[in-house]
C-alpha positions in Angstrom: -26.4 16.8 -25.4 -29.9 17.9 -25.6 -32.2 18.2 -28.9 -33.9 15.8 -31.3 -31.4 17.4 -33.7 -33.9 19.1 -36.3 -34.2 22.3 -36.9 -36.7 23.4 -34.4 -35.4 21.6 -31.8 -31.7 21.0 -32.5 -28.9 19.2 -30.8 -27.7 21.6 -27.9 -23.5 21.8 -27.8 -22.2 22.5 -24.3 -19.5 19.9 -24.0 -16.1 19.2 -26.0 -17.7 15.4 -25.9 -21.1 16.5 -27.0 -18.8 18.2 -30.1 -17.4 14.7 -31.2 -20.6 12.8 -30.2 -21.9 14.2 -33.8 -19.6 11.4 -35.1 -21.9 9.2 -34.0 -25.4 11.2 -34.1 -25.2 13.5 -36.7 -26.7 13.5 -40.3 -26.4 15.2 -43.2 -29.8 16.7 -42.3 -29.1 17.5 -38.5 -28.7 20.7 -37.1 -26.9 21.3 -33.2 -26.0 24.6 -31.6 -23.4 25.3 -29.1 -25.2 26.5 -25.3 -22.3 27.8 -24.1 -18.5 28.5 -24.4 -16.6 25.3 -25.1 -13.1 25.5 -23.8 -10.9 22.0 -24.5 -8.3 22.4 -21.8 -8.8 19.9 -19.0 -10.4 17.7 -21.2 -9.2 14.7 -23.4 -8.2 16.6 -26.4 -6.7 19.1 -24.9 -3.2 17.6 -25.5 -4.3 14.2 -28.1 -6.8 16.4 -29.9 -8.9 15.1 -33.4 -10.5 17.1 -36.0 -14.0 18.0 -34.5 -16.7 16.2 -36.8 -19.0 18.7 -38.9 -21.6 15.7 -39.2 -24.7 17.9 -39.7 -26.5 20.3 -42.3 -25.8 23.5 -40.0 -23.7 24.1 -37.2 -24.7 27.3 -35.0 -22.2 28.4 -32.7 -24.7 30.5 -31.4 -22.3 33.5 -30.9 -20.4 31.1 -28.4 -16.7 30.1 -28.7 -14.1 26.9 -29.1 -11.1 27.8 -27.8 -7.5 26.4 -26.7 -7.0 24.3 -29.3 -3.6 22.9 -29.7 -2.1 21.0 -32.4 1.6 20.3 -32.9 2.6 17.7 -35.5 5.5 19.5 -37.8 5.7 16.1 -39.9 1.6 15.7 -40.3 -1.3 17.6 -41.9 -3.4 19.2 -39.0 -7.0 20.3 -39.4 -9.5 21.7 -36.8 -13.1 20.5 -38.4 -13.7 17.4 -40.9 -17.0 16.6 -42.9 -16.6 12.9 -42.3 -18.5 11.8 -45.4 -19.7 13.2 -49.1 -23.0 15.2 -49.6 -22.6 17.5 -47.1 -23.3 21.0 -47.8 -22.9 22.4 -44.6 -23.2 25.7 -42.4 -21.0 26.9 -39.6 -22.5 30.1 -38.5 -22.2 32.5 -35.7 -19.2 30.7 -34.0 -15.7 32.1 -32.7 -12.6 30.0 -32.3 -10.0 31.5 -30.1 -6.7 30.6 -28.8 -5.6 28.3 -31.6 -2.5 26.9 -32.3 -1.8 25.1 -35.5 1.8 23.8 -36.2 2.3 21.3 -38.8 3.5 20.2 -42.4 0.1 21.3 -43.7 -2.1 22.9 -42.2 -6.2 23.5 -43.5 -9.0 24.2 -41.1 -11.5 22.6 -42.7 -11.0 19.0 -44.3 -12.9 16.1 -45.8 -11.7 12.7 -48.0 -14.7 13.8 -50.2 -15.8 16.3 -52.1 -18.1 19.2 -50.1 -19.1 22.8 -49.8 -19.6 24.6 -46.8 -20.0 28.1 -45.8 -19.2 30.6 -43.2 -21.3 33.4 -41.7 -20.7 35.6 -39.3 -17.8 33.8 -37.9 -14.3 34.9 -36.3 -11.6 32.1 -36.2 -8.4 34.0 -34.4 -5.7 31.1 -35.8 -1.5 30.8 -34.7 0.0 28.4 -37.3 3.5 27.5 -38.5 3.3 25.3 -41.4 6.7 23.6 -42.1 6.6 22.1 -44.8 7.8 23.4 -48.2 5.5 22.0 -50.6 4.0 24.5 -53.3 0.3 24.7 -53.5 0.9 23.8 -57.3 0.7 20.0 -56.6 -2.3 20.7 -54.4 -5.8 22.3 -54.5 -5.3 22.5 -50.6 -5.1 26.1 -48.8 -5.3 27.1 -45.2 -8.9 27.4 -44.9 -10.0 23.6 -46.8 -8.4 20.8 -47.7 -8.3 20.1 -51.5 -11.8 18.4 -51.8 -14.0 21.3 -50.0 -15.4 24.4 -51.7 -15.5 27.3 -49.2 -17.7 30.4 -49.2 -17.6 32.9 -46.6 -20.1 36.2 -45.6 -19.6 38.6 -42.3 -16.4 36.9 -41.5 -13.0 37.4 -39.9 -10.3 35.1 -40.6 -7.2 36.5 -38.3 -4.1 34.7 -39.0 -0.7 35.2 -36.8 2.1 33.2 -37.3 5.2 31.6 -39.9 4.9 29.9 -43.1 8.4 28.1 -44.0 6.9 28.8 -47.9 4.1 31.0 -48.6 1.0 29.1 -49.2 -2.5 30.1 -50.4 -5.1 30.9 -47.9 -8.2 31.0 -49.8 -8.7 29.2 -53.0 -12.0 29.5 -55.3 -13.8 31.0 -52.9 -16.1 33.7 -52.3 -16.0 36.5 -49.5 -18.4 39.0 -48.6 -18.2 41.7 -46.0 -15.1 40.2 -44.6 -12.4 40.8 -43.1 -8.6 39.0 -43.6 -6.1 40.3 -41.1 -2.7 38.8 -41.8 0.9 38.7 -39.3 2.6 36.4 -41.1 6.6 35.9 -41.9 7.3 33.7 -44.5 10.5 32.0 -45.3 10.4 32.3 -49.0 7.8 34.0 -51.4 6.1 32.4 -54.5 8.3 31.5 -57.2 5.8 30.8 -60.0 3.7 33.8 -62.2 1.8 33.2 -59.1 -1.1 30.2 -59.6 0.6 28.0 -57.4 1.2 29.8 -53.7 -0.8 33.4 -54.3 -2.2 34.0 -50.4 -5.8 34.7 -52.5 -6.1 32.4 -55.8 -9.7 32.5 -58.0 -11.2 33.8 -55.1 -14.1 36.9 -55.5 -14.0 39.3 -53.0 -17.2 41.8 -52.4 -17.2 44.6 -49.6 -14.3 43.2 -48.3 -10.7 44.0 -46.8 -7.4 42.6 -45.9 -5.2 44.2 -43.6 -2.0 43.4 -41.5 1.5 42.8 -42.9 3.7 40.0 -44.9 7.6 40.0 -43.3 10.1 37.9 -45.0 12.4 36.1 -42.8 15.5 37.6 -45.0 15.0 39.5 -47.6 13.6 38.1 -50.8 14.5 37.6 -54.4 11.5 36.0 -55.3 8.2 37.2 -55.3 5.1 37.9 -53.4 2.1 37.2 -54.8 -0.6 38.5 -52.7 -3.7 37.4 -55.5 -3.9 35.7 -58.3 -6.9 35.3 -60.5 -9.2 37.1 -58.7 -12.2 39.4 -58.9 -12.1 42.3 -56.6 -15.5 44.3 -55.7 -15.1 47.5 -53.9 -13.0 46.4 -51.3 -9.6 47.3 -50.2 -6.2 46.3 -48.3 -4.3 47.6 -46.2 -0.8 46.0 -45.7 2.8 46.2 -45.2 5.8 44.4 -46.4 9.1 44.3 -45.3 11.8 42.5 -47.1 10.3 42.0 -50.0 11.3 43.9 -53.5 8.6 42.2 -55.7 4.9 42.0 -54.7 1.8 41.6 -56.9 -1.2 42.0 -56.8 -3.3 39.8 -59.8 -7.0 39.7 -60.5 -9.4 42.1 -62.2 -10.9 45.1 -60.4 -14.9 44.9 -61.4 -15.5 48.2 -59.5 -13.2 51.0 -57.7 -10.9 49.6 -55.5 -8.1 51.2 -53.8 -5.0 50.2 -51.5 -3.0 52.1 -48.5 -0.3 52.8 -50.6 2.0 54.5 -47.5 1.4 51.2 -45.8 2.9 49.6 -48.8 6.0 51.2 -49.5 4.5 53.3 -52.4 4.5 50.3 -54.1 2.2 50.7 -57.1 -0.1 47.8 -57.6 -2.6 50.3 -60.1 -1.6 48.2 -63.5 -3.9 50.6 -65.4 -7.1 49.0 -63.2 -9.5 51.1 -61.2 -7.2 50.3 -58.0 -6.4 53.2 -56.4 -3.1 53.5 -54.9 -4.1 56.2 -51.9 -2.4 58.0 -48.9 -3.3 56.8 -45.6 -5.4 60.0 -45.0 -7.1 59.4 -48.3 -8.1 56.0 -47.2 -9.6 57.5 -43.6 -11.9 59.8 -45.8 -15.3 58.9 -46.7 -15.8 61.5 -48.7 -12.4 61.0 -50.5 -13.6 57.6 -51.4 -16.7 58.7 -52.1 -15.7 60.8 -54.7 -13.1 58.0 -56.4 -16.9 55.4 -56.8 -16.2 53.4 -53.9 -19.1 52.9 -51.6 -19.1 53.7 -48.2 -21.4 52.6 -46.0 -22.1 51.3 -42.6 -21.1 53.1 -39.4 -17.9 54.0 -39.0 
């Protein structure tokens, strides 16, 4: 590790032990960037591997990556950082984390025993979980992004989760995205048997200029329901997802602006509930101009 660990000259990253050192040298003030890719296999925590310590006011990845992480305790809650103490309000920024395997009995990314904040930018974490255990999210303020004590916002980034969930369970909870991107290949066991508060994948979350794609499979078809959001604000931004054995999906939150849904990809399922949430074709949602004309904004490249 190199760097006084201030912002002009911060602590350089390049090992998986210069990652846990911050356990002992970071501050709530420090800031540390990664130098180059960090890859955990041949190295002590490859197969015995500990939450990596978010000790510091921002953490750069630098557009670097962690990667091959591997966690599998199916009767223990597994997380990939922790903010080891209160007062932080912390940054992870720029950083990718690829080839990561989560199984447990809960399963959140980010955790602290104290209450904290901390945001995302510009950050791609690629996750495989299973999470088997079948408590509901109702006795719990925890989701699969933070454990129950961190507050979450997140701008320019993709969370891509692949994997099983023996109950659904909320993803994101009070948090706010812009510009970004959910991309969801999940099969759940059983759906959400509540109005929805306790297990929604989205729950009091705001989401701006942003989109969820992918598809929800149920492992046998379903007599309960899926509830994709609940209590949420929705700001031109769209999804884009399939459901397969599943007869009752919702979608719950308020529609500030035009939003619209691929409603082919759905089933023609209609999740309009008298809200400007347009329920398109698949060619309709390929058309600029299309969604032009219904008040959405397009912009960017294509």
């Amino acid at each position: 590790m190199t760097g006084r660990g201030t912002q002009s000259d911060p602590y350089i990253l390049t090992t998986a032990d210069d990652l846990y050192a911050l356990a002992d040298y970071g501050r709530t003030s420090v800031y540390c960037r990664l130098g180059c890719d960090i890859d955990l296999n041949g190295t002590q925590y490859a197969e015995n591997f500990e939450p990596i310590p978010i000790f510091c006011h921002e953490f750069d990845g630098n557009g670097y990556c962690i990667r091959n992480i591997y966690v599998n305790k199916p009767s223990s809650t597994v997380n990939v950082f922790n903010l080891p103490t209160y007062s932080i309000n912390a940054e992870i920024k720029n950083l990718r984390l690829e080839n990561v395997e989560l199984i447990g009995e809960n399963i959140s990314v980010i955790s602290s025993n104290y209450t904290n904040q901390i945001s995302l930018y510009n950050c791609t974490f690629v996750l495989n979980v299973r999470r088997t255990g079948n408590v509901s999210a109702m006795t719990s303020a925890q989701c699969l992004m933070t454990s129950e004590n961190v507050g979450v916002s997140c701008a320019l980034t993709t969370l891509a989760v692949t994997g099983f969930y023996s109950k659904q369970f909320t993803i994101f909870r009070g948090s706010s995205l812009e510009r970004c991107h959910i991309h969801l290949e999940l099969e759940i066991g059983s759906g959400d048997t509540t109005d929805g508060s306790s297990g929604s994948f989205l729950t009091g979350c705001t989401l701006t200029d942003s989109y969820v794609t992918g598809s929800i499979t149920a492992a046998s078809q379903l007599t309960d329901s899926t509830n994709m959001s609940y209590g949420c604000t929705f700001n031109n931004s769209y999804t884009a997802l399939s459901y397969t054995r599943q007869n009752n999906v919702y979608w719950n939150g308020t529609m500030s602006t035009p939003c619209f849904y691929d409603k082919e990809l759905a089933g023609n399922r209609d999740f309009t509930g008298g809200r400007t949430y347009y329920g398109l074709t698949t060619a309709q949602c390929k058309s600029a101009d299309y969604l032009q004309s219904i008040g959405f904004i397009v912009a960017g490249e294509e």
